[in-house]
ZAMARGU-4260 file (C-alpha; in steps of 0.2 Angstrom, whole numbers, plus 5000, padded with zeros to 4 digits):
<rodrens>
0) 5143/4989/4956 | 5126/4987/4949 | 5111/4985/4959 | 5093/4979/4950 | 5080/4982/4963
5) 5063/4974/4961 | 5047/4974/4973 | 5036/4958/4973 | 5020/4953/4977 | 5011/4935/4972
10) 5023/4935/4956 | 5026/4917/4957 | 5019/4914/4937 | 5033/4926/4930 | 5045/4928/4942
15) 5058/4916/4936 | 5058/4921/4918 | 5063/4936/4924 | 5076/4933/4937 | 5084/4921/4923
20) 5085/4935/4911 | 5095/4948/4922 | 5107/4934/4931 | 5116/4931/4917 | 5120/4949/4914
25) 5126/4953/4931 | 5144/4951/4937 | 5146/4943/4953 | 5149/4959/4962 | 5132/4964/4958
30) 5117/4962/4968 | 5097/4958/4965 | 5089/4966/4979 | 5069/4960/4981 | 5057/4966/4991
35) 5041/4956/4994 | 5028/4963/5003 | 5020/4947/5010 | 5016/4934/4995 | 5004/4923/5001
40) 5009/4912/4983 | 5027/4903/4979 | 5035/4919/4975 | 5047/4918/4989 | 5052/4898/4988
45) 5053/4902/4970 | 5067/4916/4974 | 5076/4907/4989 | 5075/4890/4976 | 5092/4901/4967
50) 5103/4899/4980 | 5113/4914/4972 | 5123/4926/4984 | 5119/4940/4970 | 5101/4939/4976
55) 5094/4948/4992 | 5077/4946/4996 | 5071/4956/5009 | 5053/4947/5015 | 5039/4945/5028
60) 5036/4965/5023 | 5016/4972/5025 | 5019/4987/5014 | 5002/4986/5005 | 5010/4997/4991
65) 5021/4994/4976 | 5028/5011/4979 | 5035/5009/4997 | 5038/4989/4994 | 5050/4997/4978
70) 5057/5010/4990 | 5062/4997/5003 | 5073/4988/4990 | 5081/5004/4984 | 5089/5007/5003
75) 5095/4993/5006 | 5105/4994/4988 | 5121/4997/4986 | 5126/4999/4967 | 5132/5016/4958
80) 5120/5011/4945 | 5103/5005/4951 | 5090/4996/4939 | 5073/4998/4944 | 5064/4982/4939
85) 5046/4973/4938 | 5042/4955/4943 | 5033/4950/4926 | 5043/4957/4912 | 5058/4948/4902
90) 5074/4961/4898 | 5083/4961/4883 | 5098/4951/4883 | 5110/4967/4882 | 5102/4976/4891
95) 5113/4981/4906 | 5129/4981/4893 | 5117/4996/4883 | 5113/5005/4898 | 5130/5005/4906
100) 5137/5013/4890 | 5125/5029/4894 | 5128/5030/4912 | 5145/5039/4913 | 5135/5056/4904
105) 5119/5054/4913 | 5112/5052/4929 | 5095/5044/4922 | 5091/5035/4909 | 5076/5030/4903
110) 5074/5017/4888 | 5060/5010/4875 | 5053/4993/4877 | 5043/4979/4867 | 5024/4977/4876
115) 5019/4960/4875 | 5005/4949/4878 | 5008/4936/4894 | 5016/4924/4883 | 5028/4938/4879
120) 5019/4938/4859 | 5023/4957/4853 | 5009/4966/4851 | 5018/4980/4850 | 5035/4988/4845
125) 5037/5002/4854 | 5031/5009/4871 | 5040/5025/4869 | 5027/5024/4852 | 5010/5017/4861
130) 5015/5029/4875 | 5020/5045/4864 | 5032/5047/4876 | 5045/5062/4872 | 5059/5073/4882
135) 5054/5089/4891 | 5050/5095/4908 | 5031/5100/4905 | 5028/5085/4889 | 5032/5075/4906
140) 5020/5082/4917 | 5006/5081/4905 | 5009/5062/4900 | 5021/5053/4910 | 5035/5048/4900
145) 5047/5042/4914 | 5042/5022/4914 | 5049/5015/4930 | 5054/4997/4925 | 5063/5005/4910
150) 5073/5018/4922 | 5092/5016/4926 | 5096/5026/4939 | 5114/5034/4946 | 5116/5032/4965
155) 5116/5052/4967 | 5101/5057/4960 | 5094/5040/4971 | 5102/5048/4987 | 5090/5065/4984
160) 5076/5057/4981 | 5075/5045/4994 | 5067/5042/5005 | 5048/5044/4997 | 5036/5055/5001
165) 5021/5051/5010 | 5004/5045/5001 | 5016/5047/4984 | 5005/5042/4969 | 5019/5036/4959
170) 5038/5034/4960 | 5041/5034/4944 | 5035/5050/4940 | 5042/5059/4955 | 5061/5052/4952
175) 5059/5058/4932 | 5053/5074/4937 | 5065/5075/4952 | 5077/5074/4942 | 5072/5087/4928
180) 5068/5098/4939 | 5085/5097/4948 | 5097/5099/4935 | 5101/5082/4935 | 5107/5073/4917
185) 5093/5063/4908 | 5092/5052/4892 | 5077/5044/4884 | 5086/5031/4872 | 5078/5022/4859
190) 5085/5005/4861 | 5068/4992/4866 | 5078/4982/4881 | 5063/4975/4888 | 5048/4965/4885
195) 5036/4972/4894 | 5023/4962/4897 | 5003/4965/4899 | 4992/4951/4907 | 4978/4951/4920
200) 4988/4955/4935 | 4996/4971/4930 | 4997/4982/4944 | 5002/5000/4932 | 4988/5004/4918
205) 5003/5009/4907 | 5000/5007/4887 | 4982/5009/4891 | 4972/5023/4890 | 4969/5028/4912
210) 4955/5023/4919 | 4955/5035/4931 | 4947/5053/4933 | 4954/5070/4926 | 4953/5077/4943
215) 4964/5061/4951 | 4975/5061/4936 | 4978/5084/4939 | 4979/5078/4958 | 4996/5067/4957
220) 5002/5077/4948 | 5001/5092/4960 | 5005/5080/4974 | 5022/5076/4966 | 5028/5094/4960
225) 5023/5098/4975 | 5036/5088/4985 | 5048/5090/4969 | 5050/5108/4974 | 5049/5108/4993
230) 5058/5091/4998 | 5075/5094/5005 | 5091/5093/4992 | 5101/5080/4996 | 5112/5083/4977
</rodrens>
């Protein structure tokens, strides 16, 4: 069984596009769980508007954080394989036929993506490229490599890392690190099964250069080794 889990929040201009490009990949044993954490546009109307059993939406949430809103949709999920997924970007076609064929050898996978414009125009051909993101523990502490809307997920390495921390800057970066840290199986896999789309409304600053100090960037990272190597092992 596979789950897709996605976290919403005033998505309504992308959200179909992107709930259109899983569906028809999905088997009808397979679930779409979303939580959104209290749109105030049509996101929600525009996801109960499916009328698909497949698709779980878990609403009225007051998360105030893409993280924990992300976090809820990953307990309630009930797939051996778990998808994490963004509200605004378009996958591939074959993408869930790709990934699966990894995920008997790994317990996470993590693979590249086209970045797009908002009217998904590529502007460029490879985030693992943009990114320069590579394979190693350290490599992965210094520049992120583990993008989360490009993560697959087995439900073990899931069960050890749930739930999040508190005040955890990024959940991507914690479950990739987890995970290397741990022992557990990962692949970065060349194949671009996403478009990944960059517009106004973008919460992540990924594919750009951060914004954000040297001392806040050396912060999260101490903040998520640390409860890498002192949260309690669930594997």
């Amino acid at each position: 069984m596979i789950s897709v889990c996605m976290a919403t929040y005033n998505g309504e201009k992308f959200i179909k596009e992107q709930i259109d490009s899983i569906l028809p990949q999905l088997s009808n044993d397979d679930e779409i769980i979303i939580s959104d954490d209290g749109s105030t546009d049509k996101t929600v109307d525009i996801i109960e508007n499916y009328y698909d059993s497949r698709i779980k939406l878990l609403k009225d949430n007051r998360f105030r954080s893409t993280i924990y809103n992300l976090e809820n949709a990953l307990k309630h999920s009930n797939g051996d394989v778990v998808f994490l997924c963004d509200q605004d970007d378009k996958w591939s076609s074959n993408k869930v036929e790709i990934c699966l064929s990894y995920m008997d050898d790994y317990d996470l996978i993590i693979h590249d993506a086209y970045i797009t414009d908002s009217n998904l125009n590529i502007t460029h051909d490879s985030f693992f490229k943009v990114n320069n993101t590579k394979y190693g523990k350290w490599q992965n502490i210094v520049k992120n490599g583990y993008h989360g809307c490009c993560m697959v997920v087995k439900r073990k390495l899931l069960n050890a890392v749930l739930p999040f921390p508190q005040k955890l800057p990024m959940h991507d970066m914690y479950i990739g690190n987890f995970a290397a840290f741990n022992n557990f199986k990962i692949k970065f896999i060349k194949e671009k099964l996403l478009f990944y789309r960059r517009h106004e409304n973008n919460v992540s600053e990924s594919s750009n250069k951060s914004k954000r100090k040297l001392s806040d960037r050396i912060k999260d990272r101490y903040i998520i080794l640390t409860n890498v190597f002192t949260k309690d092992k669930k594997c």
